[in-house]
N, C-alpha and C positions, 0 to 999 in steps of 0.2 A: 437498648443494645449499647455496650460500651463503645467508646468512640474508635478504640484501638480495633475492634470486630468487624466494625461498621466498615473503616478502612480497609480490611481486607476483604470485605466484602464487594466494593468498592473493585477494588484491583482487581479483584478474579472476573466481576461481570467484564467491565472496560476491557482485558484481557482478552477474554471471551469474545467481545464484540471487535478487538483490533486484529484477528487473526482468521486466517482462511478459513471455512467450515471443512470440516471431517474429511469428510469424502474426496471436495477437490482434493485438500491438501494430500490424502492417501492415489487418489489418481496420480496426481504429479509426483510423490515419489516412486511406485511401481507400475512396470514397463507392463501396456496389457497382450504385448507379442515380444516372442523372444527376439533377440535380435539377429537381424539378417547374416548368412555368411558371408566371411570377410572376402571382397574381390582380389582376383590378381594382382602383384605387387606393381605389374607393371599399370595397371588404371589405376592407384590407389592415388588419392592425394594428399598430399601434406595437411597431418593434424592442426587443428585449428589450433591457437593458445589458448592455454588452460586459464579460466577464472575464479579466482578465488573462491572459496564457496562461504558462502552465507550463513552464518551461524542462528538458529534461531532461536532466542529463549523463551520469547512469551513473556518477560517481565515487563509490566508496565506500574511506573511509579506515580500515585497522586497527593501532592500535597494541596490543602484547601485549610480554612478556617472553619466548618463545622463540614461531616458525611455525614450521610444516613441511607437506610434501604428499607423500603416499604414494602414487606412479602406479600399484601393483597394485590399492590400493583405492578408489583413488579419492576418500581421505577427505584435507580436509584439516583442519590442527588449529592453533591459534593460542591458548598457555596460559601464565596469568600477569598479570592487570592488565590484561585485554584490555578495550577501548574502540574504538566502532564506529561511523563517524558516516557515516551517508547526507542528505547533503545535499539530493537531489529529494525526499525524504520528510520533509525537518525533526526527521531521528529520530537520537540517541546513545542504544547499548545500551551497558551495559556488566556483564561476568562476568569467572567467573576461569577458565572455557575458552568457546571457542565453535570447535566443528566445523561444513566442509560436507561433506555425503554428495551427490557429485555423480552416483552413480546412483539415488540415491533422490530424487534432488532436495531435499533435508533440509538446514535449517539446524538445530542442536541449540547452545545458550547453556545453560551450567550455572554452579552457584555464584554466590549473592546477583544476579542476575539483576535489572539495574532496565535498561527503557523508558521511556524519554522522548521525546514528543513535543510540538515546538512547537507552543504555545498550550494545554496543560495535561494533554493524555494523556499518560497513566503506568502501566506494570504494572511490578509487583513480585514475585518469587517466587526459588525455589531451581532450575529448569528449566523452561527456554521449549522447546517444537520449534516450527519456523515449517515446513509442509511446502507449498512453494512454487506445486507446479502447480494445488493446490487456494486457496490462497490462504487455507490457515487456520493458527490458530495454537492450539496448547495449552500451558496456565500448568501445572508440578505445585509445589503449596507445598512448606517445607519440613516434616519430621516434627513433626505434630501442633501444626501452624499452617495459615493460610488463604493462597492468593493476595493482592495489595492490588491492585486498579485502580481509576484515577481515569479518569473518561472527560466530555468538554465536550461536551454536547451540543448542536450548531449547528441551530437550526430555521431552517427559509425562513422569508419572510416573508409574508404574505396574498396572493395576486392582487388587485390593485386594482380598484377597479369599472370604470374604462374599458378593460380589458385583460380582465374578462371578457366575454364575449357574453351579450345580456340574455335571458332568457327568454320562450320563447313564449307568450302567456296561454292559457288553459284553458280548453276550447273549452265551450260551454254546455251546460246539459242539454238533452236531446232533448226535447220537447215530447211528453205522452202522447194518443194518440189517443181 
């Protein structure tokens, strides 16, 4: 297979495997009940602020020193200086292989393994698996060393007192006979 082929062969699996499956991703966008009628103006309360919405392309870019994909196995391999930028997720990985196992649904990144994500996450290790359908991921360090992760952690921020609903008072004690 030319190498130029192979590469997009490459990107459409990793694609494939960096993106929600079908179905959720069709549940989360349509609603499976219509939405409720709007209450009285007088119980309504102040719309939350709007969040920008999230564009999603699905493009993922790989650059490596050789690709290739093996249709008996279904694995494909991309080795050498490989660099991996998923743009919907603000993430570059980068190893010196990264395979997908597209029946396992498996990505496996070997070899000095660093993640980065914009705005300051970061793993570190000698092998990542990302196994897809579950949506986890396991770090193993290198021989008689740890993992490194940095991770930023985003807190909400309080509910506001006129956005919560006030509390009912406490009803009196009973009077003893």
């Amino acid at each position: 297979m030319p190498r130029h082929a192979s590469a997009l062969v490459v990107a459409l699996f990793l694609t494939a495997a960096a993106l929600p499956q079908g179905a959720a991703a069709q549940e989360a966008a349509t609603p499976a009940e219509p939405p409720a009628p709007a209450e009285p103006a007088a119980a309504a309360q102040p719309p939350a602020p709007a969040q920008p919405a999230r564009v999603s392309t699905g493009l993922v870019t790989i650059e490596s020193d050789q690709q290739r994909a093996d249709q008996l196995t279904g694995v494909i391999t991309a080795t050498g200086n490989v660099r991996i930028v998923y743009p919907d997720e603000r993430v570059v990985a980068t190893a010196r292989q990264a395979q997908y196992f597209s029946k396992e649904n498996r990505v496996v990144l070997s070899g000095d393994v660093d993640i980065v994500q914009e705005g300051g996450n970061l793993i570190r290790a000698e092998r990542v698996v990302y196994l897809v359908d579950g949506e986890r991921l396991i770090a193993i360090p290198p021989t008689g060393q740890q993992v490194f992760s940095r991770v930023r952690i985003q807190q909400t921020p309080p509910a506001s007192p006129a956005a919560t609903p006030a509390a009912a008072p406490a009803p009196a004690p009973a009077a003893q006979p």
